[in-house]
C-alpha positions in Angstrom: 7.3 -7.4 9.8 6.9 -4.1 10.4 3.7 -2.0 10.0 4.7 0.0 7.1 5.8 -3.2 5.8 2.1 -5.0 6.0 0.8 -1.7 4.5 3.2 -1.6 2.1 2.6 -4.8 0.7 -1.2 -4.2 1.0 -1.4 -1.3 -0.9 0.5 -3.1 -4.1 -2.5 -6.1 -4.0 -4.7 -2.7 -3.5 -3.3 -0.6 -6.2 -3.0 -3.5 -8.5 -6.6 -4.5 -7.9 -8.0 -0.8 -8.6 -6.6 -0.8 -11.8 -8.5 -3.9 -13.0 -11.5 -2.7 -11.6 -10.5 0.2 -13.5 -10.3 -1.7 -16.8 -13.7 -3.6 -15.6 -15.6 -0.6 -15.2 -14.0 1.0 -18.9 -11.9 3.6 -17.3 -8.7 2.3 -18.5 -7.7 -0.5 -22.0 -5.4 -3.2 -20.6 -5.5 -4.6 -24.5 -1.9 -3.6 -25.5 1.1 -5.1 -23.5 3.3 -2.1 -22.6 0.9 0.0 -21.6 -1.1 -2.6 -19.3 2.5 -3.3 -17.6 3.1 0.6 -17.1 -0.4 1.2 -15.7 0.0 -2.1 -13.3 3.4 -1.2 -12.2 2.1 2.8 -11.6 -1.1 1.3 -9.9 1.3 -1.1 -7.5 4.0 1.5 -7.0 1.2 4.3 -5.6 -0.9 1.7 -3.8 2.3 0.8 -1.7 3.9 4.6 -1.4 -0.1 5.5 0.2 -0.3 2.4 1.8 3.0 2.2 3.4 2.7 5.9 4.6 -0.7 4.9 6.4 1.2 1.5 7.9 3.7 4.0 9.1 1.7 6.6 10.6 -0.2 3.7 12.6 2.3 1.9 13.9 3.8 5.2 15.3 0.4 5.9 16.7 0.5 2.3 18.2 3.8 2.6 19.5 2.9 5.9 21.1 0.2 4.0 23.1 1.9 1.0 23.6 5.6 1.8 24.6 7.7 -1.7 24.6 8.2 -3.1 27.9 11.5 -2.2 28.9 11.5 1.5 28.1 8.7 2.2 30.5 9.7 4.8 32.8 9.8 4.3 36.6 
């Protein structure tokens, strides 16, 4: 797996888990079906977008750093 992958699929637990704490705290009313579903699947859609971005910008970094071993030059 990639790195945007692992942040990626971070961010949906993430974004998932903020909106419950969200409904803990009395931010948000996760009582009605519909609109529980529509504010878990916004929460896990941005968490992953954000999260994958971050993945991807640090396994550039990474890569950047750490070139692979055969493209070294000589």
């Amino acid at each position: 797996m990639s790195a945007t992958s692992h942040g990626a699929a971070c961010g949906v637990v993430l974004g998932i888990v903020v909106v419950i704490f969200l409904q803990q705290t009395s931010y948000l009313s996760l009582s009605d079906l519909t609109p529980a579903i529509e504010d878990l699947a916004i929460g896990a859609v941005v968490g992953g977008i954000l999260c994958g971005l971050i993945g991807w910008l640090l396994g550039r970094s990474y890569l950047a750093r750490h070139p692979p071993q055969g493209t070294a030059g000589p």
